[in-house]
N, C-alpha and C positions, 0 to 999 in steps of 0.2 A: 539418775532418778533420785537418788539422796541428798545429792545436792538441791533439787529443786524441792524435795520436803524438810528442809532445811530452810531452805527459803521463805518457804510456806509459814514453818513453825516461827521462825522469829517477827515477819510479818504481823501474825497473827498474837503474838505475846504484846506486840507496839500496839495497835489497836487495844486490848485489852487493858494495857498501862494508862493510853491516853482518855479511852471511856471512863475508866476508874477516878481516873486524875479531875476527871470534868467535872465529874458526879457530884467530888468533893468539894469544888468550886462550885459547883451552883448551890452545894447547901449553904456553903458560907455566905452570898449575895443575897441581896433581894430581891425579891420577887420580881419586881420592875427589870432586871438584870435577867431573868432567866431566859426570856425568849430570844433576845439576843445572844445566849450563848448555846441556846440550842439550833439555832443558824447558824452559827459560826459550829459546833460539834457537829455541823451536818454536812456541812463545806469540808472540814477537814477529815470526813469519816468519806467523803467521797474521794479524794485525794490521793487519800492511804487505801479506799480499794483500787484505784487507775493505777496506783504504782505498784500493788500487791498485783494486778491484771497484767502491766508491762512486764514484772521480774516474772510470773510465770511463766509468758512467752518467751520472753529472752531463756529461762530456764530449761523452755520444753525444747526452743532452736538448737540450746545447746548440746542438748542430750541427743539430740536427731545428729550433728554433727561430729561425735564424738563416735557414733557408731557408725556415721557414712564412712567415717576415718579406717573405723578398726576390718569393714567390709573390705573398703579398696586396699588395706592392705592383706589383708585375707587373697580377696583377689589377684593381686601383685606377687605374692605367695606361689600362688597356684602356678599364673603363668609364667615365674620363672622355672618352677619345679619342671614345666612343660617341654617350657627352652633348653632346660638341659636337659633333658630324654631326646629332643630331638638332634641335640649336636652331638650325643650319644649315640647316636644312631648312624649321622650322617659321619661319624670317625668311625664305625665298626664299617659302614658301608666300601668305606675309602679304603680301608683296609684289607679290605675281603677282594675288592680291585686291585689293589695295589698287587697283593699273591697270586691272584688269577693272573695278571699281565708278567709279572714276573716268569710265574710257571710257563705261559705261552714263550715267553721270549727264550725260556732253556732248552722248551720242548722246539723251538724256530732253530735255535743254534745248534742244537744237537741234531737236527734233520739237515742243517748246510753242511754241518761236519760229514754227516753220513752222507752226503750228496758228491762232497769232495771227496770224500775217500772211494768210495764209487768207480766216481767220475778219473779219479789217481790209479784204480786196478784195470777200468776199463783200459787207461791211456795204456798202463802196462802193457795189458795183454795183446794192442791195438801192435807195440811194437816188435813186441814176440813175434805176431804173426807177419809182419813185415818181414821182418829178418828169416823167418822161417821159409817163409814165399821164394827167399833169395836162394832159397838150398832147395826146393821142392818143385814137383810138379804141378799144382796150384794155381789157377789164375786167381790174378791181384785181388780179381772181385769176391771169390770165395775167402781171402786170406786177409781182406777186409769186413767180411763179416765177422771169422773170427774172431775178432780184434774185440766182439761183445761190447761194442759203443751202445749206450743207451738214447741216443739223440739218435732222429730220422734222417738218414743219408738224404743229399741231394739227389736228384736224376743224372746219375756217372754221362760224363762228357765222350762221345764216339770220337776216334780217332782213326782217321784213314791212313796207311801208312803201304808206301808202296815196296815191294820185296824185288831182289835182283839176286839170282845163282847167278855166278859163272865157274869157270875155267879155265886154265892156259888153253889146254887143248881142245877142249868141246864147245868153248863158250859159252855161251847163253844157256843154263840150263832152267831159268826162271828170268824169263825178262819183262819189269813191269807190270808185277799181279799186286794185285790191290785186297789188305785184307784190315778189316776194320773190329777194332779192338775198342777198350777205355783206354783215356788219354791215364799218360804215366804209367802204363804198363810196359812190365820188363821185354827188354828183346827176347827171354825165354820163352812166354806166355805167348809173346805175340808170333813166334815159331810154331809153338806147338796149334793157335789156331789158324796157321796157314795149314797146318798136317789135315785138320781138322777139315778146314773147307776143300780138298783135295788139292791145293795149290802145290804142295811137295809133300815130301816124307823126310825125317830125322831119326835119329837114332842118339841117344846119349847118356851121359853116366854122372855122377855127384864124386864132387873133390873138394877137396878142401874152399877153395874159391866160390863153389857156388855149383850151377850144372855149365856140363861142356858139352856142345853139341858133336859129338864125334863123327856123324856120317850125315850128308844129304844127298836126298836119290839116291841110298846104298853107295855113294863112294865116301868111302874111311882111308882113315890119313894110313900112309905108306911106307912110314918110313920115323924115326925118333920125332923128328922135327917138322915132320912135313902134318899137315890137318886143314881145318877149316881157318880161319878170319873170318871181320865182317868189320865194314863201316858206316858211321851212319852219316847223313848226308855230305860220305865225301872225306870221311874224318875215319882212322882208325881209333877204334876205341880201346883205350886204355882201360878198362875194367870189362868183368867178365858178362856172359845175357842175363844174369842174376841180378845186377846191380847197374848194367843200361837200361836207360826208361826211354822209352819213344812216344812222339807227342803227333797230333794232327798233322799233314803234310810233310813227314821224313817220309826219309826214303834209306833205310836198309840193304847194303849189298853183302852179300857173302860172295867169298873169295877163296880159291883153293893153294895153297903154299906147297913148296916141298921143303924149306928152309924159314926158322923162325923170322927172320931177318927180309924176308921177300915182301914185296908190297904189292899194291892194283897194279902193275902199269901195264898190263894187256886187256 
């Protein structure tokens, strides 16, 4: 706006200069001369206002301009100020995720850790009772819960497993009874639930090895060396009913000795 009454004023000084200047020239003419030069003063007083009228638009466009400028930057202002609150935002946001997922992922690792370790005492204790099975009266299936496994056992596999007593002298005192156990149960276990099904009776004690069946049908060994054996399909076993497992389809004989060294052949 100063600029354009600036404008204005000088404008307005040149019109003044040139009316003055005219003035003086027409007293000095004559007469005959003056109306010609008050055409021509009238011509040129129209002139000087068309360009006094142009400079004050071009002056007033400017000043419109000059404040679109200082708006849109004003504007420009603001929404950067905007821009950065929002990418302010969207890094506090990122951030606040980033510690959430983190924590989740300590709080995920520390629950596998706990899970393994767990899952490392269950195994433990799974073995314990294993072993312990091997010295106890126990079936497998109770000394398998023991064991405190947290995962749901399958449905334990039946195993039919067929039993044979004899004797030199009596023979037959169990021929081909049929008693059905879980597959991998010890030859102890699967003794005691023939006792169980009335199939026979045993009698026996804990040693170092495991258990020993000392009597079936009340006959007890007789002598240092003389007791019970047993094979399984056919085979004398090298370990003790604690630690032979019988599976679907064996077949189990017990055998009477009077000498460690005696075998089936009656």
């Amino acid at each position: 706006m100063n600029q354009t009454h600036a404008v204005v004023k000088t404008a307005a000084c040149d019109v003044l200069k040139l009316r003055l200047f005219t003035v003086l020239k027409i007293s000095k003419i004559g007469k005959e001369n003056r109306k010609i030069m008050k055409k021509s003063l009238k011509k040129i007083t129209s002139k000087i206002a068309i360009i006094l009228l142009v400079s004050l638009v071009c002056c007033f466009f400017t000043a419109c301009k000059v404040e679109s400028v200082a708006e849109h930057d004003k504007r420009v202002a603001k929404e950067a100020e905007e821009l950065e609150k929002q990418v302010k935002d969207i890094t506090k946001n990122n951030t606040d995720n980033s510690d959430s997922t983190e924590a989740t992922t300590i709080t995920g690792s520390e629950s596998t850790d706990n899970a393994q370790a767990e899952n490392a005492g269950n195994q433990d204790a799974g073995n314990t009772g294993s072993y312990d099975n091997a010295g106890s009266s126990d079936d497998s299936g109770a000394a398998s819960q023991s064991g405190g496994s947290s995962e749901p056992s399958n449905t334990p596999v039946a195993a039919v497993v067929t039993v044979n007593v004899k004797t030199r002298d009596a023979g037959f005192l169990v021929n081909g009874a049929s008693v059905t156990v879980e597959d991998d149960t010890s030859v102890f276990n699967m003794m005691k639930q023939a006792q169980t099904n009335g199939v026979l009776t045993i009698d026996y004690r804990t040693t170092a090895y495991g258990k020993y069946i000392s009597a079936i049908n009340g006959i007890y060994e007789s002598g240092a060396q003389s007791g019970w054996k047993f094979q399984v399909n056919g085979v004398d076993s090298s370990v003790g009913t604690s630690s032979a497992k019988v599976h679907n389809g064996d077949v189990v004989t017990w055998y009477y000795v009077n000498s460690a060294t005696e075998t089936l052949d009656y």
